[in-house]
N, C-alpha and C positions, 0 to 999 in steps of 0.2 A: 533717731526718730524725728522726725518732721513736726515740730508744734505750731505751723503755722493757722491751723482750723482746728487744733484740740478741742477747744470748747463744743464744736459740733459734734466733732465725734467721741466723745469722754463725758458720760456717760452713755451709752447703746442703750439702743430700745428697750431693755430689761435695766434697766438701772447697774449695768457693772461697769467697773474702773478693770480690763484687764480680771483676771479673776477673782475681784470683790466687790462688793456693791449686792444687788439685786433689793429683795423683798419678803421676808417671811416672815407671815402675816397672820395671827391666828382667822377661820373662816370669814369672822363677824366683821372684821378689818379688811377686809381684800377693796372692797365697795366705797370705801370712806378714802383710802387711800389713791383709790384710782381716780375717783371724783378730784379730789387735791390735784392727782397731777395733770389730767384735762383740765382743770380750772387753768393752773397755773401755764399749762402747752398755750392755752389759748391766749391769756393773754401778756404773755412775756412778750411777747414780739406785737405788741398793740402801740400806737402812737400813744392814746390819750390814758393808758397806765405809764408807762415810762416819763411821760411829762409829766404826770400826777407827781409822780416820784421823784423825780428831779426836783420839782417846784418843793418837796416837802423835805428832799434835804439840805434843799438851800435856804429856804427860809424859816427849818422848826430847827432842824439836826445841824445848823452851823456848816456846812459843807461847802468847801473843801476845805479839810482839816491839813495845819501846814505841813512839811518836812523841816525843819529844826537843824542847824551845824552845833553841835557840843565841844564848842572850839576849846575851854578848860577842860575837861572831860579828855577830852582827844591829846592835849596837850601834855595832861600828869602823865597819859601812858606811853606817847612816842609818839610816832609819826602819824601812825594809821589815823584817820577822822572819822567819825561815826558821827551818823545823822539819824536822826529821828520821824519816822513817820508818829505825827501828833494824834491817834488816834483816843487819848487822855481828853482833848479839846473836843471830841463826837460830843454831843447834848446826850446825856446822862453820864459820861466819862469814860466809855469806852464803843470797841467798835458794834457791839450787842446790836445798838440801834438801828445798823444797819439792815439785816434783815429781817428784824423786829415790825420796823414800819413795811418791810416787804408783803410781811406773811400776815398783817394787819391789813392792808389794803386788799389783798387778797382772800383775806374774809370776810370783808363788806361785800367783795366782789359775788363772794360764793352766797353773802345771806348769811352767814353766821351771827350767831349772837355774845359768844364765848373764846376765851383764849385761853389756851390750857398748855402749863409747860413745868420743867423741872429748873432748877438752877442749883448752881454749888457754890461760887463765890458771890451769888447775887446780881450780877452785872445783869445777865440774860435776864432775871425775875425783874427786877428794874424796868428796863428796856423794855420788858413788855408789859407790863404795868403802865408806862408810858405811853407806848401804842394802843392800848386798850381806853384809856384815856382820852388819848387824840380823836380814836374814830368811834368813841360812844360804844364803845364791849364792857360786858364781863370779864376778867382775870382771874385765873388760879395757879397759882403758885404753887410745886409741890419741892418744897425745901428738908434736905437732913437735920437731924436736930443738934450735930454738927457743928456744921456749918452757921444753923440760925443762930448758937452763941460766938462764933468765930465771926461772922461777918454782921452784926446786929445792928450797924449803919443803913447797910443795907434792908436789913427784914422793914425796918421805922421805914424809909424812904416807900418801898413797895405798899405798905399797909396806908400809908398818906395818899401816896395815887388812888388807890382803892382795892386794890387787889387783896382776892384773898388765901391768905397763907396758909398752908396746909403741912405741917412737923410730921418728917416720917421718922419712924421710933426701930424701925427694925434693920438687922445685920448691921453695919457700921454705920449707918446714919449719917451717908455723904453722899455723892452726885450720886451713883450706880442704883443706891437705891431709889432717891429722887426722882431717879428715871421709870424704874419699875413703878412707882405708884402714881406717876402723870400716866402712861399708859393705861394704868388698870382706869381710872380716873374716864379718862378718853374712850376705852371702848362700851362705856356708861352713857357716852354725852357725844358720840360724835357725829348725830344727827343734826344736832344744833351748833356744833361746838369744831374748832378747828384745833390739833393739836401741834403747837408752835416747837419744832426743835431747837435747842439751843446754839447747835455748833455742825458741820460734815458731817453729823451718824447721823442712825437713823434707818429707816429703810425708804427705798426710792419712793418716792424724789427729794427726799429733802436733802441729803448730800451736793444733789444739783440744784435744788434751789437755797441753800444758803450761800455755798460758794457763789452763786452768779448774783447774789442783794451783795455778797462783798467784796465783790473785784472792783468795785469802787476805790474802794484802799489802794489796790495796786498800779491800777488807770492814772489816777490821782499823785501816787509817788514817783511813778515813775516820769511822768510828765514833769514835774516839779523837779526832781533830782537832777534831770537835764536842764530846765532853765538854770539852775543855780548854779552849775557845774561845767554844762557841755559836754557830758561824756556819762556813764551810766556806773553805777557802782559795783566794783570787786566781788562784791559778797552783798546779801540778805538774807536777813534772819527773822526768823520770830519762834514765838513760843510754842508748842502745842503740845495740845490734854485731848479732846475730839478734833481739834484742828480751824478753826472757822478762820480765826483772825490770820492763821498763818495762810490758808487758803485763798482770801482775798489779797495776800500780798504779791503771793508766788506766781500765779497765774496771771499776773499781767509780765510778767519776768522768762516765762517759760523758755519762748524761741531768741530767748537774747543769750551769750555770751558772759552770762552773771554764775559764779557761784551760788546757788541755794541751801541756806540748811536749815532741817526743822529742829529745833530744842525743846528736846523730855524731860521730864523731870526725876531725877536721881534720887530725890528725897535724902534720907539718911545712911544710904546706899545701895547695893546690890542684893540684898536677901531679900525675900520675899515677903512682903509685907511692909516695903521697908520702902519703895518708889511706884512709879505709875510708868515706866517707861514701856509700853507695848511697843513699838517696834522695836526697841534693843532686845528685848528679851522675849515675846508674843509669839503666839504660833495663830495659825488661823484660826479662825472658827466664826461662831454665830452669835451674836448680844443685843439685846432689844433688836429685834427685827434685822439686820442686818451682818453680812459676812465681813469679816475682817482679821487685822493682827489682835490676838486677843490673851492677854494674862490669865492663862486657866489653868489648873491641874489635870490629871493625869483622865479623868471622868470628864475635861469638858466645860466645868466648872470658873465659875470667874473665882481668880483670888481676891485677894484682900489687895489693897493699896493703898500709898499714903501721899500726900506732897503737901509743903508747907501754906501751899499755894490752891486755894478751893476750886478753883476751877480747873486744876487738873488732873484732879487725883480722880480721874475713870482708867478704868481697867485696857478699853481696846480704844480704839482710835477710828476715825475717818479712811474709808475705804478706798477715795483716792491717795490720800496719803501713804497707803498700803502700797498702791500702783506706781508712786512715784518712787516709792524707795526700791521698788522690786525694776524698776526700769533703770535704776541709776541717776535721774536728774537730781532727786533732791537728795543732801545729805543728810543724814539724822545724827543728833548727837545728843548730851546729857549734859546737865548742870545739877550741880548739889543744893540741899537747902543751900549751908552754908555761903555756895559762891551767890546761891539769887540775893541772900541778904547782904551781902558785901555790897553788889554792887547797885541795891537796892539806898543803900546810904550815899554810897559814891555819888550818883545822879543827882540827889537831894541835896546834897552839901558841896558839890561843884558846878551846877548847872539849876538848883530850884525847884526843881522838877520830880515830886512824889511818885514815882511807880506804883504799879498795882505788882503784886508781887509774882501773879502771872508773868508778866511783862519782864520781870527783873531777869528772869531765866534765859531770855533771848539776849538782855544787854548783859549778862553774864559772859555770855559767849563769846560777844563784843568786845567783850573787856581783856577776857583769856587770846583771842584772834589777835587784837592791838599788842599785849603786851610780847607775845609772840611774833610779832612784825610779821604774820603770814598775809596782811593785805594792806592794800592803800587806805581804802574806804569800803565803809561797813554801813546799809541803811538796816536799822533794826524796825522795825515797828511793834513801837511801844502801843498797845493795845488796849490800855486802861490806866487808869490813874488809884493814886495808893489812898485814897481817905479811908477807903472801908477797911483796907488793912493795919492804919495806925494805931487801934487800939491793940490788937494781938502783937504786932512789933513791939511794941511797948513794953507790953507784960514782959516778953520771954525774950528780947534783944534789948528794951531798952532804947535810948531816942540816940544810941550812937558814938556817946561819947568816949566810952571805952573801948570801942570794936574798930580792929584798925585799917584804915582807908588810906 
């Protein structure tokens, strides 16, 4: 396949990636969403939004966030060297911001007054807590009750912006449902009110508009990985739960001669209840609005899922990442709690640097790749930074000293 005009023609006039993607909308929704993506057709391709934009994440969101050589790191394992895309450095500590400020500018654009979204590890409710912030909105937040004692770094920081937090109490009470009650939430308010997706899902357009707020990331690295090096790296990795951060990386990657792969999460392992990995294990189907690999039973149904990691424990996944794995460009693979918290310590005690524990899954990979010499060089993109997870490490891992690295 030819990726050199992908982005033109990925996603097609209906919103599909190959056959997943589109829009199913209940009636009241069809008008709200269609609005969103005329707003956004119009002016993605506008001079004075795209300098907007630029201008806001060069001087609010720190940008461009660097690529990093973990020359200890690279060195305990062998040959292989892994770099880092700094995405921990984004202004609020991960890559969230990026289409945070997108879909915030875009609803000044539209006249909105509100931002309305779900988060699981908090990053995304931050992030737009922040952008809501920035351009004078409303925020709402709708967080698992979960998650709010797993990530409560994060709930304090969202409620100090201003935003406010909304505890869902029902089924497992982590992203999947989070999502269900930003929706219901939204087709309440979306007259006034703009509903900000988190990550790839979704129904069209926001699969194509978060991926195109985060191909910054991979613009970004990949330019940088050649100054530093002169030549492009073996392998890229990152994490994915809905896919976003891995999204912005791959896609500036696509027509080059790079290995790709995306890392699931395996949680405590293969049973059911027991990981979030929708593409290893997923069959198609339908979830919040949109077509995709989807962890259901035998009716349809989403399962249950788990990962140590809040941000990725949703059931299906981003629909182009459905398309890249059914075409063969990107690999998919899995990491365990266990390997994310290895090498969650690793990072921290030989290079400084706190992961998010999202994040840790991709350099898990990194780490398993290296010690296995199957490549020269590895760029991971580290996607967030670990404060919000340091107190649950704590608890249930402890700060390391015993766990061996």
């Amino acid at each position: 396949m030819d990726f050199t005009n992908y982005t033109k023609i990925y996603p097609d006039i209906a919103g599909r990636f190959g056959q997943y993607g589109g829009a199913f909308l209940p009636p009241e929704l069809v008008d709200g969403f269609k609005e969103i993506e005329q707003a956004y057709m119009t002016i993605a391709h506008s001079a004075s939004f795209i300098n907007e934009l630029r201008r806001i994440r060069r001087e609010f969101q720190g940008r461009p966030t660097p690529v990093y050589h973990c020359e200890r790191l690279s060195n305990r394992l062998g040959r292989c060297q892994i770099y880092l895309k700094r995405e921990d450095l984004n202004h609020t500590g991960a890559h969230k911001l990026n289409h945070c400020m997108g879909e915030g500018l875009l609803a000044k654009y539209m006249g909105k007054k509100r931002l309305i979204a779900e988060t699981g590890a908090g990053q995304h409710g931050v992030a737009l807590a922040t952008a809501a912030a920035f351009f004078g909105l409303e925020c709402e937040i709708h967080m698992g009750e979960v998650d709010i004692i797993k990530q409560a770094p994060n709930v304090t920081r969202m409620k100090i912006l201003g935003a406010k937090v909304v505890p869902v109490s029902h089924g497992l009470k982590t992203l999947k449902e989070a999502v269900d009650s930003a929706f219901e939430s939204y087709m309440k308010n979306y007259k006034d009110s703009i509903y900000c997706i988190g990550s790839v899902v979704g129904p069209h357009p926001f699969p194509m508009m978060v991926r195109d707020f985060q191909m910054v990331v991979g613009i970004e690295a990949r330019e940088q990985y050649m100054e530093m090096t002169g030549e492009l790296p073996d392998q890229i990795c990152a994490c994915v739960g809905g896919g976003s951060n891995a999204m912005g990386l791959f896609t500036a990657f696509l027509k080059d001669p790079v290995k790709i792969v995306g890392v699931e999460p395996m949680g405590r392992g293969p049973n059911v209840g027991d990981n979030a990995a929708s593409i290893t294990f997923g069959k198609k189907g339908i979830l919040h609005g949109f077509e995709s690999l989807l962890l259901q039973d035998d009716k349809g149904n989403p399962l249950p899922v788990y990962s140590i990691a809040s941000g990725l424990d949703y059931p299906s996944v981003g629909p182009e990442h459905a398309f890249l794995h059914d075409i063969e460009r990107v690999d998919y693979t899995s990491v365990t709690d266990k390997e994310a918290i290895e090498a969650f310590f690793m990072l921290s005690r030989y290079e400084g640097i706190i992961p998010a524990l999202e994040s840790s899954h991709a350099l898990a990979y990194a780490i398993k790749a290296a010690r296995a010499n199957t490549a020269n060089s590895i760029l991971v993109n580290l996607s967030g930074r670990g404060d919000k997870d340091i107190d649950y490490v704590e608890k249930y891992y402890g700060t390391g000293e015993d766990y061996k690295i």
